[in-house]
C-alpha atoms as a printed R data frame, in Angstrom:
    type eleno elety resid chain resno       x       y      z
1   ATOM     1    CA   UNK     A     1 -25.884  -3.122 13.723
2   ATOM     2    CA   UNK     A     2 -27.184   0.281 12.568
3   ATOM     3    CA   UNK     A     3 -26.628   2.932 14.794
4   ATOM     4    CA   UNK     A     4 -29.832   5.187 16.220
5   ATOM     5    CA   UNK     A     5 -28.602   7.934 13.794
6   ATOM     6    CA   UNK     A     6 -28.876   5.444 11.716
7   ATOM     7    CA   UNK     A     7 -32.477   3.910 11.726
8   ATOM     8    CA   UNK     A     8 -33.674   7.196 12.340
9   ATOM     9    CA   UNK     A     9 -31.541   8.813  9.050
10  ATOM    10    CA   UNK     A    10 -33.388   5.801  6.785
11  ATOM    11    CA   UNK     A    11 -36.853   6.557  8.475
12  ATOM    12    CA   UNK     A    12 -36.974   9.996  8.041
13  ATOM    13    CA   UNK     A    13 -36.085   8.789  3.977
14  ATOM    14    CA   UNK     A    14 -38.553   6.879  3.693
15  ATOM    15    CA   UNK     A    15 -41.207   9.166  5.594
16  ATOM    16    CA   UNK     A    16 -40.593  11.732  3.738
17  ATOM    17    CA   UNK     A    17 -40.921   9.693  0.452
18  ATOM    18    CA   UNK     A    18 -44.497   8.077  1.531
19  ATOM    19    CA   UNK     A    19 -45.752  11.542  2.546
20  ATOM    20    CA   UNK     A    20 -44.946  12.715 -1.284
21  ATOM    21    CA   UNK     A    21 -46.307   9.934 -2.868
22  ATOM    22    CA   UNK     A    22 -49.453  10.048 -0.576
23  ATOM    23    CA   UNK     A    23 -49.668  13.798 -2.067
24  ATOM    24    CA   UNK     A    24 -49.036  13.027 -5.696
25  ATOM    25    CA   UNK     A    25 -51.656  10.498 -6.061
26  ATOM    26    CA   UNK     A    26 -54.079  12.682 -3.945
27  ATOM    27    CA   UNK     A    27 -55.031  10.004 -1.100
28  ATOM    28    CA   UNK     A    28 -57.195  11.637  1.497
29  ATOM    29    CA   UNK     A    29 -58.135  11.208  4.763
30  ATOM    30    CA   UNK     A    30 -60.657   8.697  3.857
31  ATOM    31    CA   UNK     A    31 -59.593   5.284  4.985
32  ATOM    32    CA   UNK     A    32 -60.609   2.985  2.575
33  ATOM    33    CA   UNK     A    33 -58.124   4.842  0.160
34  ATOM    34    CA   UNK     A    34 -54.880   3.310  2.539
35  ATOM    35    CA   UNK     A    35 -55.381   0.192  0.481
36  ATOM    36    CA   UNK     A    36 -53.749   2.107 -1.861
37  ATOM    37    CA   UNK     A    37 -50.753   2.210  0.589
38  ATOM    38    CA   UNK     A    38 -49.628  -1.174 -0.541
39  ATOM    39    CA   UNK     A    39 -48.619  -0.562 -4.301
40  ATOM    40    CA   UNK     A    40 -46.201   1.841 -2.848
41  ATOM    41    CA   UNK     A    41 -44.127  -0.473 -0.345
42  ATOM    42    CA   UNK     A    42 -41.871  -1.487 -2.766
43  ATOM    43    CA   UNK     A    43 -41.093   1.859 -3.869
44  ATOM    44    CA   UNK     A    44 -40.524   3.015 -0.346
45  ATOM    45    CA   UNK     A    45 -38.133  -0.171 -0.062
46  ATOM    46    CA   UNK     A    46 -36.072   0.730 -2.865
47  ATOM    47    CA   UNK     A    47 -35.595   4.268 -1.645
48  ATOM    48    CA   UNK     A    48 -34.713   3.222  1.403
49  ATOM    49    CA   UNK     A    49 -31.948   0.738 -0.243
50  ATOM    50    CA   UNK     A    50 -30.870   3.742 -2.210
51  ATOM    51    CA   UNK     A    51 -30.158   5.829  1.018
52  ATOM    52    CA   UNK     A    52 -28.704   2.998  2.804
53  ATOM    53    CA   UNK     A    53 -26.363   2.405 -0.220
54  ATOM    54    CA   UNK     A    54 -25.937   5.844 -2.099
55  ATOM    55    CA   UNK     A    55 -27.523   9.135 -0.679
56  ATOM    56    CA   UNK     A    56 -26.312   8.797  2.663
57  ATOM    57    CA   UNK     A    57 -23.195   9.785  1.062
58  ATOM    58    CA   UNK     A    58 -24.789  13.654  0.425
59  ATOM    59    CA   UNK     A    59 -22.302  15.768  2.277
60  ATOM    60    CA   UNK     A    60 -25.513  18.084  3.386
61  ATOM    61    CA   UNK     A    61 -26.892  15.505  5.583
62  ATOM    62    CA   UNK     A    62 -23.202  15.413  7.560
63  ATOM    63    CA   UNK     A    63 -22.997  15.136 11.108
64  ATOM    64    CA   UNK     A    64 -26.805  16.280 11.646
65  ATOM    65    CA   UNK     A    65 -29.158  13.681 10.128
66  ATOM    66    CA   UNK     A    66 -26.549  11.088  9.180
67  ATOM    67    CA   UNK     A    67 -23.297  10.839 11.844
68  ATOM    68    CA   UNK     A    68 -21.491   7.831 10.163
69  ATOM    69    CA   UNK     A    69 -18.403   9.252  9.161
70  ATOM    70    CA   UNK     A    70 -17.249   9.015  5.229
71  ATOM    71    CA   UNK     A    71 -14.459   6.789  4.910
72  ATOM    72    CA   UNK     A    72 -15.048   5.040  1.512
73  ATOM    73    CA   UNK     A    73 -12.169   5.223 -1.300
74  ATOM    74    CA   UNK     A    74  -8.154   4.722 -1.003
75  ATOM    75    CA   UNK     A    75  -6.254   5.596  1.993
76  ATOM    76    CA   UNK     A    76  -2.005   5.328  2.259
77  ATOM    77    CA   UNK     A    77   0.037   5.262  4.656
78  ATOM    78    CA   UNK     A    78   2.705   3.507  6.340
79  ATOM    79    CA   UNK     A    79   3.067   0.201  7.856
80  ATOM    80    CA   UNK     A    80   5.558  -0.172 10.970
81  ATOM    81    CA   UNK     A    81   6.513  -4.145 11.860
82  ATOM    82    CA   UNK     A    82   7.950  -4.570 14.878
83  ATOM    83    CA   UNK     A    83   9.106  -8.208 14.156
84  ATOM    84    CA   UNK     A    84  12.576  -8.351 14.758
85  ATOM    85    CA   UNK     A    85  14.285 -10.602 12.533
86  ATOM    86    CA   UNK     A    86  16.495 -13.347 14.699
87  ATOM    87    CA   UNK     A    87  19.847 -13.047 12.705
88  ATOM    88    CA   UNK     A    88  20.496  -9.266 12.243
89  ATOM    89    CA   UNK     A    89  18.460  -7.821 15.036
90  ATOM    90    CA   UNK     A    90  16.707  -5.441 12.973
91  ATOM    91    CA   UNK     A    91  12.947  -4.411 12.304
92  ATOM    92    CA   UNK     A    92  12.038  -4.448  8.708
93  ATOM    93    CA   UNK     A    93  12.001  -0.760  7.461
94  ATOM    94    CA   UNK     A    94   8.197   0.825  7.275
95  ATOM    95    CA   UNK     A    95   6.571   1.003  3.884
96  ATOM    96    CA   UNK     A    96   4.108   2.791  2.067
97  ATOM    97    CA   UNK     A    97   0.790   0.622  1.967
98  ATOM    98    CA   UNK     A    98  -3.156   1.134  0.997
99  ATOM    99    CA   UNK     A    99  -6.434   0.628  2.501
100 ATOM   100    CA   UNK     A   100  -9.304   0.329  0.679
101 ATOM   101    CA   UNK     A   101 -12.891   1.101  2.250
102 ATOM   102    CA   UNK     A   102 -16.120   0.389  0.848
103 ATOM   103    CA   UNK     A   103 -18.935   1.285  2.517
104 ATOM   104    CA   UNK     A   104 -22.870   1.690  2.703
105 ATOM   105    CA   UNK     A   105 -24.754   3.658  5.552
106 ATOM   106    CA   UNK     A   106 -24.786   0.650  7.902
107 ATOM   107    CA   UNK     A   107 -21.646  -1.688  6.660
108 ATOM   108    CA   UNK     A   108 -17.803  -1.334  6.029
109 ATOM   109    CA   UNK     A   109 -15.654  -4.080  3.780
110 ATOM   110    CA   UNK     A   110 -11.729  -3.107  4.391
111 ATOM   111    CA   UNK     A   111  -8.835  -4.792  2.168
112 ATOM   112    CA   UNK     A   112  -4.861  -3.703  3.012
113 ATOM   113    CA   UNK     A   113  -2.685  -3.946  0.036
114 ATOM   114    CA   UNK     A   114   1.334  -3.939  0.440
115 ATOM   115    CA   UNK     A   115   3.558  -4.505 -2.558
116 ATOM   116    CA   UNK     A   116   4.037  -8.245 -0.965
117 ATOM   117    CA   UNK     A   117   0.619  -9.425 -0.553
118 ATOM   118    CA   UNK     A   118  -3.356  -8.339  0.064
119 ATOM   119    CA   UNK     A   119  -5.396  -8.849  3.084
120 ATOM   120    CA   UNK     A   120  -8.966  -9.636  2.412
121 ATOM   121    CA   UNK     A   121 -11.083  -8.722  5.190
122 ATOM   122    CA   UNK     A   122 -13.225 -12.309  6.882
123 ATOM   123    CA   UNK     A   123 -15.892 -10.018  9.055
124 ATOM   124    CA   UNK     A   124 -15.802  -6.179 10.297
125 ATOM   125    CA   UNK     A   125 -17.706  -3.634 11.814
126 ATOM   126    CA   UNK     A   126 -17.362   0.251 12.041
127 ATOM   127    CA   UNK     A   127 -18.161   0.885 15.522
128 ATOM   128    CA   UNK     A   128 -17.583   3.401 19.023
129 ATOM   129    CA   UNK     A   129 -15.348   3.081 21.358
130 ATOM   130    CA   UNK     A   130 -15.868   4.117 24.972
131 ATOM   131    CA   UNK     A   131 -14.324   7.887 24.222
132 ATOM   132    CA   UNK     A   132 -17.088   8.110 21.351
133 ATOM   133    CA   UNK     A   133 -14.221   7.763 18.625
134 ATOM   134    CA   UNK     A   134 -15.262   5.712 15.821
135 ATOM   135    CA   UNK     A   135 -13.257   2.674 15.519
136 ATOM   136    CA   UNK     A   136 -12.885   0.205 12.362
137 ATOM   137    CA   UNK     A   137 -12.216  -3.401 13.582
138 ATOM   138    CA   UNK     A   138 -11.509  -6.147 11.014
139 ATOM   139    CA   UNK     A   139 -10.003  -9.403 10.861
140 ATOM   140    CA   UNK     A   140  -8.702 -10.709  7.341
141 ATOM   141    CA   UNK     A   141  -6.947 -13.645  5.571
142 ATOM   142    CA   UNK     A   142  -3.454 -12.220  3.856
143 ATOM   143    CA   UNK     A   143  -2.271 -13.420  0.591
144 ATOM   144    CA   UNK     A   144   1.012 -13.366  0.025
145 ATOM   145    CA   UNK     A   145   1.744 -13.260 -3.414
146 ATOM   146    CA   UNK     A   146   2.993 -16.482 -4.609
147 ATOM   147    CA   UNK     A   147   6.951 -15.254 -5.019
148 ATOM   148    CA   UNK     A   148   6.872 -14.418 -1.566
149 ATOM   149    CA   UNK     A   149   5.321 -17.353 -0.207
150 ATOM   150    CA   UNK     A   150   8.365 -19.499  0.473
151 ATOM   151    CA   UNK     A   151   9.340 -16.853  3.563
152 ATOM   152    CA   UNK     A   152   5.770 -15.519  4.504
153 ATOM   153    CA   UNK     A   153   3.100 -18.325  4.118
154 ATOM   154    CA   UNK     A   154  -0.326 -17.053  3.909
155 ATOM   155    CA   UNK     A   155  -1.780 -16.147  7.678
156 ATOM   156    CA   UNK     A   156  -5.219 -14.810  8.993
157 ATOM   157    CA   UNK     A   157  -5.245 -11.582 11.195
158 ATOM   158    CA   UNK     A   158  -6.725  -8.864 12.814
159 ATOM   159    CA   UNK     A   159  -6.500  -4.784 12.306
160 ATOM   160    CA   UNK     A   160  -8.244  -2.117 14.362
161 ATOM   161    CA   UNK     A   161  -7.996   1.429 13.618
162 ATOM   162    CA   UNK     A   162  -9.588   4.640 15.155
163 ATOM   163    CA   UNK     A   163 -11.054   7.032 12.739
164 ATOM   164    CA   UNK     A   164 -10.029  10.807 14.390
165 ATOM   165    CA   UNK     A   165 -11.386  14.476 12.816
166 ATOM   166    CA   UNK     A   166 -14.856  15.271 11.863
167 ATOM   167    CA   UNK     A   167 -14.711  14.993  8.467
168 ATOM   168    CA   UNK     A   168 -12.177  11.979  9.092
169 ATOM   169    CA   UNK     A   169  -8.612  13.638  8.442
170 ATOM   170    CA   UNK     A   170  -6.400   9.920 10.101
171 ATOM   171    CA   UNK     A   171  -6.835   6.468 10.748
172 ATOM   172    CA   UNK     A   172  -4.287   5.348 12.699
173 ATOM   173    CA   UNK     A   173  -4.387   2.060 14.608
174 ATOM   174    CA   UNK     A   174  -2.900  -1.431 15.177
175 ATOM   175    CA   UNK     A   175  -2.403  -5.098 13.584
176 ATOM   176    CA   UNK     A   176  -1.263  -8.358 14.744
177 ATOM   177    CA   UNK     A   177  -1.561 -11.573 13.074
178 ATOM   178    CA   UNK     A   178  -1.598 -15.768 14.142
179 ATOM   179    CA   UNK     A   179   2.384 -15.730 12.625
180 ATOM   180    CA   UNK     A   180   3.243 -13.852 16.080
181 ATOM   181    CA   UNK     A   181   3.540 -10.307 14.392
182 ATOM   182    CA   UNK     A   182   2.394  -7.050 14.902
183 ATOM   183    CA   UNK     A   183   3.117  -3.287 13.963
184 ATOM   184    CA   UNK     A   184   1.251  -0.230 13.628
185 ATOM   185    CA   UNK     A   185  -0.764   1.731 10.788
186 ATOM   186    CA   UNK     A   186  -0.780   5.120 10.609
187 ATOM   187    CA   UNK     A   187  -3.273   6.464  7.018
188 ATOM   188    CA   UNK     A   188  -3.050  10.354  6.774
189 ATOM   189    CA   UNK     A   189  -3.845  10.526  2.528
190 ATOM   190    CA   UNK     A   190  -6.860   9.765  0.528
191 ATOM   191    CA   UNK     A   191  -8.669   9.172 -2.786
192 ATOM   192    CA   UNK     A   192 -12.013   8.726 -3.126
193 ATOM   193    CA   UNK     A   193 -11.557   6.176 -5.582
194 ATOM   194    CA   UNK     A   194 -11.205   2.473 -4.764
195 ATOM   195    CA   UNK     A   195  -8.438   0.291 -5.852
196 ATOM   196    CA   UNK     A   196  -8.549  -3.285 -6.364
197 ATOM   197    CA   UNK     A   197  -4.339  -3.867 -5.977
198 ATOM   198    CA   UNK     A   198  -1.516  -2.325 -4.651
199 ATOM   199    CA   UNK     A   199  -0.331  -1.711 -8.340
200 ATOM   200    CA   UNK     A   200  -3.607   0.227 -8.986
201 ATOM   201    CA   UNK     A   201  -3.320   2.247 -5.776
202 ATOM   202    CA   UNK     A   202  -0.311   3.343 -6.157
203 ATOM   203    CA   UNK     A   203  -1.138   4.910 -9.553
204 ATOM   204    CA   UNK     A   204  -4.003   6.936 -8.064
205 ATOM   205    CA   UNK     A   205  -3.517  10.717 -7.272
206 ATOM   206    CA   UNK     A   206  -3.891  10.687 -2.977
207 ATOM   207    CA   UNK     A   207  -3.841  13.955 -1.254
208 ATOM   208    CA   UNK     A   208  -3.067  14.797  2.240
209 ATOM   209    CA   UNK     A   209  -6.972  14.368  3.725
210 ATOM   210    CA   UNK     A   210  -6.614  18.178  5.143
211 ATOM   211    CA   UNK     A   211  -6.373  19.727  1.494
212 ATOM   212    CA   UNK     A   212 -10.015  17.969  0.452
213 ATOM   213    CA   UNK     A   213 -11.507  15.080  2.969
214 ATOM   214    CA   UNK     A   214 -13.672  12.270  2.063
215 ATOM   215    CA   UNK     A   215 -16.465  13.657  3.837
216 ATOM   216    CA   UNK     A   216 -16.639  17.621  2.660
C-alpha cells in the first residue's frame, strides 16, 4: 500500500501536469470548455505511471515530497548461518553474498544470490516499523543450484531487513527458512546497477554506500 507521502507525491505530479496542459491549450474559466478535460486523462495517467516508475527516483524530490528511501541496484554483504553442523560442531564460515532491489515509488521485488543458489522473492513489501525505520520484509523460494542439490534441497523462506541512514547507508537484518535455519545479513556496499546472478554481481564495481549512496 502506498504510503501518504506517497499518494500525495503522485498527486501533486499529476496536478501539476493538468494545470500545464489546461494552460497550453488555453481552457478558460468557461465550463463548457472542461469537456475538453477528457482527451487529457490518459496523458495525466501516463505521467503519473512515469513518476510512480521513473521520476520518483529524482534525488531533488528526497526526503521532502517523496520519503521512500532509494534502495534499487546491487547490495553485498555477508551472510552469517548459525546452523551448526551435527558431526564437527561448527557453523559454516560467513560469505560474501548479493541483494538485488528493484523498485518503483510504491513496490519492492528483492532476489539474494550466494555462489550456491538464488532466492527468488514469492511476495514483499517495504514498510515501517514501530521506531519509524523502514523495514524490507520478503519471503522467497531458494534454488539451489543443481550440484548442490543432493545436500541442500530447494526450501522456501523468509528475510527481513531494516533499512538505517537517510540516504540508506546499511541493511542489516535477519533470515530463517522451513529447513530449520537461520543467520543474519548484514549489506554495507552498493551499485546502482542490478544483477541477474551471483556471477554477474560479483563482477560489478560496489562501493562502501558512505563514499556515494543510492539515494544522493
Amino acid at each position: 500500500m502506498p504510503s501518504g507521502h506517497q499518494v500525495w507525491a503522485v498527486g501533486a505530479v499529476v496536478a501539476v501536469i493538468w494545470l500545464a496542459l489546461l494552460f497550453v491549450a488555453g481552457i478558460s474559466g468557461n465550463f463548457d470548455q472542461f469537456s475538453k478535460i477528457n482527451s487529457i486523462v490518459p496523458v495525466l495517467v501516463l505521467g503519473a505511471a512515469l513518476f510512480e516508475r521513473y521520476a520518483w527516483l529524482w534525488p531533488p524530490l528526497h526526503p521532502h515530497l517523496v520519503r521512500t528511501p532509494v534502495l534499487r541496484g546491487t547490495w553485498e554483504g555477508d551472510l552469517e548461518s548459525l546452523w551448526v553442523d551435527p558431526v564437527t560442531g561448527a557453523k559454516p564460515p560467513k560469505k560474501v553474498v548479493y541483494f538485488t532491489v528493484k523498485q518503483t515509488l510504491t513496490t519492492i521485488s528483492v532476489r539474494l544470490h550466494t555462489d550456491e543458489s538464488s532466492s527468488e522473492q514469492i511476495t514483499g513489501t517495504l514498510g515501517t516499523n514501530q521506531s519509524g525505520q523502514r523495514v524490507i520484509a520478503s519471503t522467497y523460494m531458494n534454488t539451489p543450484r543443481i550440484e548442490h542439490r543432493e545436500r541442500s534441497r530447494p526450501h522456501y523462506g523468509g528475510v527481513v531487513l531494516t533499512v538505517f541512514g537517510d540516504p540508506p547507508t546499511r541493511l542489516e537484518g535477519e533470515y530463517w527458512t522451513d529447513r530449520m535455519s537461520k543467520g543474519s545479513l548484514v549489506f554495507r556496499r552498493y551499485s546502482p546497477q542490478i544483477a541477474d546472478s551471483y556471477e554477474a554481481a560479483k563482477a560489478l564495481s560496489v562501493q562502501r554506500v558512505n563514499e556515494g549512496s543510492p539515494g544522493s
